[in-house]
C-alpha positions, -999 to +999 in steps of 0.1 A: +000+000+000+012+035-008+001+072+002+009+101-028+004+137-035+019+161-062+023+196-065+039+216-092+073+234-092+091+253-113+070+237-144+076+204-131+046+177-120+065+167-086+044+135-065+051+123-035+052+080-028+057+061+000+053+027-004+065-001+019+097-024+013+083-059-005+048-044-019+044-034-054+044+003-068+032+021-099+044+051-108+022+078-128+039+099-161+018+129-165+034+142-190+029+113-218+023+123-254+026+090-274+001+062-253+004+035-281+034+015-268+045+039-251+073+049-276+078+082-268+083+077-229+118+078-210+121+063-174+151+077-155+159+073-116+184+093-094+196+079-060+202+100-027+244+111-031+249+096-067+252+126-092+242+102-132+206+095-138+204+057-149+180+053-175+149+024-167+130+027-199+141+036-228+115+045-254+091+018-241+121-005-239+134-016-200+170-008-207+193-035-208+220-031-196+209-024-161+211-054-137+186-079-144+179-081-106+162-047-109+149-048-146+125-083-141+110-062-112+100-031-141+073-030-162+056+002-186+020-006-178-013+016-185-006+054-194+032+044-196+036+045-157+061+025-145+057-003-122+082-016-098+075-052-078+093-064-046+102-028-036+135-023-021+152+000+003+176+005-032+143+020-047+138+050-029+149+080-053+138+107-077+121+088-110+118+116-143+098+106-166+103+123-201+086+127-236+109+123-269+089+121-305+123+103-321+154+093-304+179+126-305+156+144-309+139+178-283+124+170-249+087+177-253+070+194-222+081+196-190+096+164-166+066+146-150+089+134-111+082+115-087+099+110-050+095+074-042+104+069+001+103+035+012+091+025+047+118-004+066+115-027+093+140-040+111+136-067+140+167-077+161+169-097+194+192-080+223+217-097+251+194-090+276+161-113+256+146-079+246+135-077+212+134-045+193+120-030+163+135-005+139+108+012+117+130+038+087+120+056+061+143+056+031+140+092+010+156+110-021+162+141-005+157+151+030+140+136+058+106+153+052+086+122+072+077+118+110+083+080+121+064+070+155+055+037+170+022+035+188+013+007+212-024+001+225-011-019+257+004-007+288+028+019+273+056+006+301+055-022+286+079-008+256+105+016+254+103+036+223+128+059+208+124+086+185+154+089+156+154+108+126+132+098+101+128+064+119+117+050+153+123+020+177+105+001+205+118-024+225+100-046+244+098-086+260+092-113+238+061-124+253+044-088+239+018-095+218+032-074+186-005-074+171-010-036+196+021-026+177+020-003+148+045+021+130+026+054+116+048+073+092+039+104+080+050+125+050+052+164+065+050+177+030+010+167+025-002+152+055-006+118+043-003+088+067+004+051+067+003+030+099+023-004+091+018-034+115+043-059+125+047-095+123+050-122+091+016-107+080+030-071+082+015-043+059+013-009+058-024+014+048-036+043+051-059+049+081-093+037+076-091+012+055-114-012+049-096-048+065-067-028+081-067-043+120 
């Protein structure tokens, strides 16, 4: 499950994902010109600290000379966006999508970007039988996300500590971890995912129908 807004600057349409580590993502290109096959479209993505763009999709085409570990997860789909499967903390970035009519040729229109942050958890087991939980989120630029654990029981029953753009609570390992849940939320918009814990984890946006 993922939360998203966009907003426009400087001429560019910039959205806002968050999307947790291991669920599926699709990301809009609202700029596209050419539908049929997409052959006009151009994926590109840009990591936190690396300076070169590495191009996805190349007129349509998943490049291929990126590592096929990341390129059977892509896929153009409806409206050119581009999926990604089995999201990793490696996905988090800045993703341009671009419009060419013929290869060499002008940009048309403006970039259509989008800021993918991916939501972690991390479990590990201390000396003293504790067990705690480490919930991160992963983003392009800044940290522009609050991270906060929230626990239904008897709050002495945890410890929780606040970290920058992540959180973790420690507890026993009797605690029944169904009263835990992670709530991240992106300070730019507002939006809000709470993410449980356990092998049936997931994270959703507040409200929704089947979320427990």
């Amino acid at each position: 499950m993922f939360v998203s807004s966009s907003t426009e600057v400087a001429g560019q349409n910039l959205l806002y994902i968050t999307v947790r580590a291991g669920d599926e993502v699709t990301l809009p290109c609202e700029n596209v010109i050419i539908q049929d096959k997409c052959s006009s479209t151009t994926w590109l993505s840009s990591r936190k600290g690396e300076a070169a763009a590495v191009t996805l999709i190349d007129f349509g085409q998943i490049n291929d000379e990126i590592p096929k570990a990341k390129s059977d997860r892509l896929s153009v789909k409806e409206k050119c966006s581009l999926v990604i499967k089995k999201v990793t903390e490696e996905d988090a970035g800045r993703y341009t999508c671009r419009q060419f009519y013929r290869p060499g040729g002008p940009q048309q229109g403006p970039d259509a970007v989008v800021h993918l942050s991916v939501v972690t958890m991390e479990e590990q087991k201390n000396t003293d039988d504790t067990v705690t939980l480490i919930c991160t989120v992963l983003t392009y630029a800044g940290c522009d996300h609050s991270v906060k654990w929230l626990y239904e029981g008897n709050e002495n029953d945890v410890e929780i500590t606040p970290l920058t753009c992540s959180a973790s609570v420690s507890f026993p390992p009797h605690l029944n971890q169904k009263l835990l849940k992670c709530k991240v939320t992106d300070k730019k918009n507002g939006n809000t995912l709470l993410c449980t814990v356990g092998p049936q984890s997931s994270c959703k946006k507040p409200g929704t129908v089947g979320f427990i």
